[in-house]
C-alpha positions as semicolon CSV with decimal commas, in nm:
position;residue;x (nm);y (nm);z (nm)
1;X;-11,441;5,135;13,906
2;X;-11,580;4,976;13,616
3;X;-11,493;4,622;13,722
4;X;-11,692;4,695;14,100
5;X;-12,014;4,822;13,879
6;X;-11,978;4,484;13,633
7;X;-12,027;4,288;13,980
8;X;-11,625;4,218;14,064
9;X;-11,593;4,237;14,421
10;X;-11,214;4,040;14,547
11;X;-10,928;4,272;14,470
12;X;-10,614;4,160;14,520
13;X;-10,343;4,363;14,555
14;X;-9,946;4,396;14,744
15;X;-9,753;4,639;14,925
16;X;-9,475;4,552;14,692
17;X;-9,676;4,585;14,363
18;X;-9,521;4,869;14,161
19;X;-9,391;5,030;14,480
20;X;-9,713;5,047;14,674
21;X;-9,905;5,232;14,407
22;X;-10,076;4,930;14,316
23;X;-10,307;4,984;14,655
24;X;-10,261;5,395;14,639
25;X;-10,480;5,332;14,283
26;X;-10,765;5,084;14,475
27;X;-10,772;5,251;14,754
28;X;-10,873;5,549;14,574
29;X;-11,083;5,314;14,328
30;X;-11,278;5,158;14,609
31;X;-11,380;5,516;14,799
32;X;-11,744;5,476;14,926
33;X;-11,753;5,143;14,807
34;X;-11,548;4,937;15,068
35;X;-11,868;4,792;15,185
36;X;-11,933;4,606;14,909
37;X;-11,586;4,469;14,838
38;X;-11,355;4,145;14,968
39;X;-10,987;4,368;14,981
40;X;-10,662;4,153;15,031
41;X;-10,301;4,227;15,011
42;X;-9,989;4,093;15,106
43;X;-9,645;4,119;15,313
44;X;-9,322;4,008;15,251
45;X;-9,195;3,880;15,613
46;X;-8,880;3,669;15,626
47;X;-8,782;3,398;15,883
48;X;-8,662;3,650;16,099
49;X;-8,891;3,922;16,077
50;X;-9,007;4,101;16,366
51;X;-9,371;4,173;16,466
52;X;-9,338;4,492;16,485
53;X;-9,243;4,572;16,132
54;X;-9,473;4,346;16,042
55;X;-9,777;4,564;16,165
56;X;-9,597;4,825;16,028
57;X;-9,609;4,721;15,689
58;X;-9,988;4,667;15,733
59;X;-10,057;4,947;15,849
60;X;-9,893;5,154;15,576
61;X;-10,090;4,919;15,312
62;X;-10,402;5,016;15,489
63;X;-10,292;5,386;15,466
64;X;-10,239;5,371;15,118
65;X;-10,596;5,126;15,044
66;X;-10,796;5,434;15,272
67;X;-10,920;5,157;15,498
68;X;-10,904;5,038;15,851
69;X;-10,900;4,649;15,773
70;X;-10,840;4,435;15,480
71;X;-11,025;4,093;15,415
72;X;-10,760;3,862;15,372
73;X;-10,364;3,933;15,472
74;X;-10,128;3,725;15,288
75;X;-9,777;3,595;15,361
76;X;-9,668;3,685;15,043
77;X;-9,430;3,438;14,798
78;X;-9,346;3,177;15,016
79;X;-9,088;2,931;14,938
80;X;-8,901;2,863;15,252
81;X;-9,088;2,672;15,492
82;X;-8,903;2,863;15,778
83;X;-9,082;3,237;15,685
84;X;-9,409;3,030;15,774
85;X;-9,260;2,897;16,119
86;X;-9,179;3,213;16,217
87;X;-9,369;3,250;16,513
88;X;-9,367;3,617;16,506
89;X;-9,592;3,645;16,240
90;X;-9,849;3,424;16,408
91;X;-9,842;3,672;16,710
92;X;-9,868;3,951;16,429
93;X;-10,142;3,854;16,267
94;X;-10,377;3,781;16,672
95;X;-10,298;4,143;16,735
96;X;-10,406;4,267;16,421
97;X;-10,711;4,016;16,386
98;X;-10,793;4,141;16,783
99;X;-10,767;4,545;16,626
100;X;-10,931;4,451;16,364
101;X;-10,763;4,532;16,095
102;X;-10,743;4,183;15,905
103;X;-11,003;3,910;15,941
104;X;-10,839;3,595;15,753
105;X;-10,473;3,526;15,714
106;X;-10,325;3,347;15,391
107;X;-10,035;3,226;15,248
108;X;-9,947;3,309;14,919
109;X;-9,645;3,106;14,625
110;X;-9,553;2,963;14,329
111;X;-9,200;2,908;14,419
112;X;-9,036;2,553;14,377
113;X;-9,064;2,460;14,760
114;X;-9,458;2,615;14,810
115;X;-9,584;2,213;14,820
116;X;-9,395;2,196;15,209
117;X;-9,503;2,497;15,281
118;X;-9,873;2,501;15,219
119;X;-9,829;2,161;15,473
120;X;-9,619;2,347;15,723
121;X;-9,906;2,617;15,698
122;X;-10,193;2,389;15,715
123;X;-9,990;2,166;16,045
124;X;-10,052;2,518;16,225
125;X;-10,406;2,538;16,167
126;X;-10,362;2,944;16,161
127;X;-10,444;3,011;15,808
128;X;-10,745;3,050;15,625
129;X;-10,638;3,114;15,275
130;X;-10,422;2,970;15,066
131;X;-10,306;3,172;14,720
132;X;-10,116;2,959;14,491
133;X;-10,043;2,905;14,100
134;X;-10,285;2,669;13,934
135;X;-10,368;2,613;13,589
136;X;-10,466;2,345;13,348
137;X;-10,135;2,227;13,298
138;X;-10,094;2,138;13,678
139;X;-10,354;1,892;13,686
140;X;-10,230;1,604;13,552
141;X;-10,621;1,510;13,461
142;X;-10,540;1,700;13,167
143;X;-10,238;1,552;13,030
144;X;-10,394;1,216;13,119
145;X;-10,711;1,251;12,963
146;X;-10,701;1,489;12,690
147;X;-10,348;1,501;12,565
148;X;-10,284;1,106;12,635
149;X;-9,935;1,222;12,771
150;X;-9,826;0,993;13,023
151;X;-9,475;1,075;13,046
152;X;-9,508;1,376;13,223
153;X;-9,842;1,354;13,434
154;X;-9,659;1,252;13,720
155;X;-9,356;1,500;13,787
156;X;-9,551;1,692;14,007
157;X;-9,897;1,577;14,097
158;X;-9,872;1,734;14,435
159;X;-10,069;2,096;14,384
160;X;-10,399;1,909;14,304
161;X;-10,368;1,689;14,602
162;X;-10,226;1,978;14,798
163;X;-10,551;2,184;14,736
164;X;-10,803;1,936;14,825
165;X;-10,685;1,862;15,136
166;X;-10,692;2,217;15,178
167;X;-11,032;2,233;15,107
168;X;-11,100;1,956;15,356
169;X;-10,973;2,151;15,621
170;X;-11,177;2,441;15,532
171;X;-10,906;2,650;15,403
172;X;-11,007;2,843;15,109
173;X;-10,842;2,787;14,784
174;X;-10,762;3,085;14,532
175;X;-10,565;3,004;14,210
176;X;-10,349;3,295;14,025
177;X;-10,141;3,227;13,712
178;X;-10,405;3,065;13,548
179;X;-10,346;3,179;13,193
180;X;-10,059;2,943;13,175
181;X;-9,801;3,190;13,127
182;X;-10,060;3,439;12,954
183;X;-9,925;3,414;12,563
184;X;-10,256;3,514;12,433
185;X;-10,144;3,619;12,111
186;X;-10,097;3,250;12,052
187;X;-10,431;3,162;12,022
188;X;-10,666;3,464;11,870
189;X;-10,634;3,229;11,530
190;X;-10,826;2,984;11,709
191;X;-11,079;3,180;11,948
192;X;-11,437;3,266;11,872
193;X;-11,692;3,496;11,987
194;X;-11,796;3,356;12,379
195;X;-11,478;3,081;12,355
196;X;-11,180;3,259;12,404
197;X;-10,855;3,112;12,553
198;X;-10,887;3,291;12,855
199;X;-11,202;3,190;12,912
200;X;-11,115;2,833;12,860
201;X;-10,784;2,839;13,085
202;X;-11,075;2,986;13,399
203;X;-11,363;2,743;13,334
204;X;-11,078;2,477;13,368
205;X;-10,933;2,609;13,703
206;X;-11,331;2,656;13,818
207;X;-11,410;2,315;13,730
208;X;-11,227;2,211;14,045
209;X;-11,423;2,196;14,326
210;X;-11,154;2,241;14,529
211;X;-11,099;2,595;14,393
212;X;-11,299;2,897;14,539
213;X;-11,197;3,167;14,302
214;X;-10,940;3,247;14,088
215;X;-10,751;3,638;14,045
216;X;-10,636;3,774;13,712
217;X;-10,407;4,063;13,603
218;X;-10,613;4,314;13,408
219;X;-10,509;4,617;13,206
220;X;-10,822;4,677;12,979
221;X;-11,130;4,748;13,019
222;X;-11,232;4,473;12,746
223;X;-11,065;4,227;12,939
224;X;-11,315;4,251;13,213
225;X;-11,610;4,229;12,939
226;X;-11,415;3,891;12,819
227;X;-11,324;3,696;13,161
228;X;-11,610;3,771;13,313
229;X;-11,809;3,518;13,093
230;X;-11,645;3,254;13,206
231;X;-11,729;3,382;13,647
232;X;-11,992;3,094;13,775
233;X;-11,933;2,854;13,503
234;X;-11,749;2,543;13,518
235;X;-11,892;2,353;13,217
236;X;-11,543;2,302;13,007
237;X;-11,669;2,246;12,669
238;X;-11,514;2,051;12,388
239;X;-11,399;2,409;12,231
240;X;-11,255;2,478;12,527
241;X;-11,058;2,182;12,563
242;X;-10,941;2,228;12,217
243;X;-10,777;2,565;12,267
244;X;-10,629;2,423;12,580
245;X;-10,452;2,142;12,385
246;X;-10,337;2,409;12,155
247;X;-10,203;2,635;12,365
248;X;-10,032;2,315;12,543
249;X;-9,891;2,205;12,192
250;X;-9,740;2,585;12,161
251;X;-9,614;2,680;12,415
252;X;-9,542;2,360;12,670
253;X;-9,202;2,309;12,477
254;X;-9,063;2,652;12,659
255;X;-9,296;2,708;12,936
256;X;-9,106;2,712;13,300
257;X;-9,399;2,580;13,543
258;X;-9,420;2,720;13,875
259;X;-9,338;2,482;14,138
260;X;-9,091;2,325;14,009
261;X;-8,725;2,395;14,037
262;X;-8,590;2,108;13,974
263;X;-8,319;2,196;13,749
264;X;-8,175;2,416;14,013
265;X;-7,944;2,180;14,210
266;X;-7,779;2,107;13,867
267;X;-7,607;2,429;13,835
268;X;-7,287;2,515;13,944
269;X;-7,298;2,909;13,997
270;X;-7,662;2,853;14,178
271;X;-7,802;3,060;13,922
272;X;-8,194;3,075;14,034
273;X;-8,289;2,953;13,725
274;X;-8,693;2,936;13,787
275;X;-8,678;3,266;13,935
276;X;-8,488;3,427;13,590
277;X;-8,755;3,237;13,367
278;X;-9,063;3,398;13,576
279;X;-8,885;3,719;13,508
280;X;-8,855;3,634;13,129
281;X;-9,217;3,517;13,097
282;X;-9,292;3,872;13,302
283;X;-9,086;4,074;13,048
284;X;-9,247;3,915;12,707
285;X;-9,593;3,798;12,788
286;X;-9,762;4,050;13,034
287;X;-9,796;4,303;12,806
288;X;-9,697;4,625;12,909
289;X;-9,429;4,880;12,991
290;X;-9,441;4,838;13,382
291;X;-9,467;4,481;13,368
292;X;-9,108;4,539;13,185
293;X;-9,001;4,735;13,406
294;X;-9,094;4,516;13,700
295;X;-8,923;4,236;13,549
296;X;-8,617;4,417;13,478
297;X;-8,612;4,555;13,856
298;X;-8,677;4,201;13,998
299;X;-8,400;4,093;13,747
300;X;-8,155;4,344;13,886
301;X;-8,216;4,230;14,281
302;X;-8,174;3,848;14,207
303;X;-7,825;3,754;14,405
304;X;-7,728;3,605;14,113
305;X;-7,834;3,635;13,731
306;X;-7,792;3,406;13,428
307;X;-7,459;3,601;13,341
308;X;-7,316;3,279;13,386
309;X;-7,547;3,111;13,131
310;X;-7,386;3,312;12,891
311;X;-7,025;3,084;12,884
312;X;-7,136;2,802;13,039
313;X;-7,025;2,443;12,897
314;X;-7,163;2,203;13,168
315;X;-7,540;2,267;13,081
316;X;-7,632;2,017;13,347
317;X;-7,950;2,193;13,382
318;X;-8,035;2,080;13,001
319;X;-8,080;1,718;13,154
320;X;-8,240;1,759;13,482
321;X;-8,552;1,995;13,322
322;X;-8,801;1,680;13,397
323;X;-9,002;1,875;13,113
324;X;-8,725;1,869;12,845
325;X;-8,704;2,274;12,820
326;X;-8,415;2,412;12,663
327;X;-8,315;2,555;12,977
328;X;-7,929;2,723;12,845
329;X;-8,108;2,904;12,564
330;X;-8,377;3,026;12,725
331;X;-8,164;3,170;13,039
332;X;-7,918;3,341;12,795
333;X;-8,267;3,459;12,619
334;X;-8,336;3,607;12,952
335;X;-8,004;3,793;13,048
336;X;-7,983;3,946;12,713
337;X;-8,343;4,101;12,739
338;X;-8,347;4,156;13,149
339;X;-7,971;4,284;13,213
């Protein structure tokens, strides 16, 4: 309620998040004032889903969100390209856009293999939105420019290519995980009044024409005071770019980016090694007791954990980390706090 009456009007939400009650709480946040908002949330529809449990699933989120339609509808976490050829959910979503009860359809990742999928989505011409993970340490403007880093600019200069031609074809362009893996601790020595991390990490992401908006997790009222200085402006000032390099210098040497799973084909046991660092980063950096518990639960489903990490000699993931992370320590890091 207090974010709608500071002028905040996307909310983004899943039928997944913390077991639906993530849209039970907006929908009862947002009573009376669903006129005024842009309300999106997401599905989780494999390869093989059906339609039929596909408008299922929407219409329980719209049950829970006390509404009859939601903005945008997401495919939610994509990172096979076959959940977006699944024609099914094209014939899901033209029923539901006829009943009106969605009036844009998005895709949503920031898996390994989201690159071919955001071009399998935009080949169909069927989607309008496009959720992904973007930050400052994507682009590899920054590395190039700022940090003089040429080593590493061009392991995956794909996302900011990805999301103009996006924006050429009209398809809007939201960016989530744009904290960078949200270790804000890090930097309060640095910050000042108005200059925040934070706010540095969104006036980057903004900068880009390319991007529309950008969605945050937010547990505090003060947070809302703080990030929304930096809504509408994408002047990225020379204090900005300074807590950006410092963040970079801090945190860069142990920071799994989304997108890339390169290490993965390197293991033996298939451990999904991106997917048990997400859960790590989860666990320490976001903060709270349910994010800990989320990470622990999406620990528990993976089909297999980093149990093997544990006794493993053949580190070949240690090498094939393009970005030089310690990848063995930090997965037996993981087990020890998720299992």
């Amino acid at each position: 309620e207090y974010a709608i009456d500071r002028g905040i009007n996307y909310f983004d939400t899943a039928e997944s998040y913390t077991g639906g009650t993530s849209e039970t709480a907006i929908g009862k946040a947002i009573k009376g004032k669903r006129h005024r908002l842009y309300l999106a949330t997401k599905g989780w529809f494999g390869a093989r889903t059906r339609k039929e449990e596909m408008m299922r699933t929407l219409e329980g989120s719209l049950r829970r969100l006390q509404t009859d339609y939601v903005d945008v509808y997401f495919l939610h976490a994509v990172n096979d390209v076959d959940r977006v050829r699944n024609q099914e959910f094209y014939e899901f979503t033209d029923r539901a856009r006829q009943a009106g009860k969605i009036r844009f359809v998005g895709i949503s990742g920031h898996g390994g293999r989201l690159i071919p999928c955001l071009h399998t989505a935009m080949e169909t011409g069927k989607f309008d939105v496009f959720l992904v993970a973007y930050n400052f340490g994507q682009d590899p403007a920054f590395y190039q420019r700022f940090l003089r880093w040429t080593d590493l600019v061009a392991i995956n200069p794909a996302l900011p290519q990805t999301i103009q031609q996006a924006k050429a074809r009209g398809i809007g362009v939201i960016a989530m995980k744009t904290l960078r893996g949200a270790r804000l601790n890090d930097m309060t020595p640095y910050e000042k009044p108005g200059g925040t991390f934070a706010q540095a990490a969104f006036r980057w992401v903004l900068s880009n024409p390319a991007v529309d908006a950008l969605i945050v997790s937010i547990t505090r009222q003060e947070q809302i005071d703080e990030y929304l200085v930096a809504s509408g402006d994408t002047r990225v000032t020379r204090h900005d770019l300074s807590l950006l390099r410092r963040y970079a210098a801090l945190n860069d040497a142990t920071y799994c980016r989304p997108l890339c799973d390169a290490c993965e084909s390197s293991c033996p046991q298939q451990v999904p090694i991106a997917d048990v660092l997400r859960y790590k980063m989860y666990f320490e950096n976001y903060g709270n007791g349910e994010a800990q518990r989320k990470a622990r639960k999406g620990y528990a489903r993976l089909p297999v954990d980093a149990a093997a990490c544990l006794t493993c000699t053949a580190q070949g993931c240690l090498s094939a980390c393009p970005y030089g992370l310690p990848v063995p320590d930090l997965t037996r890091q993981a087990h020890h706090k998720l299992a």
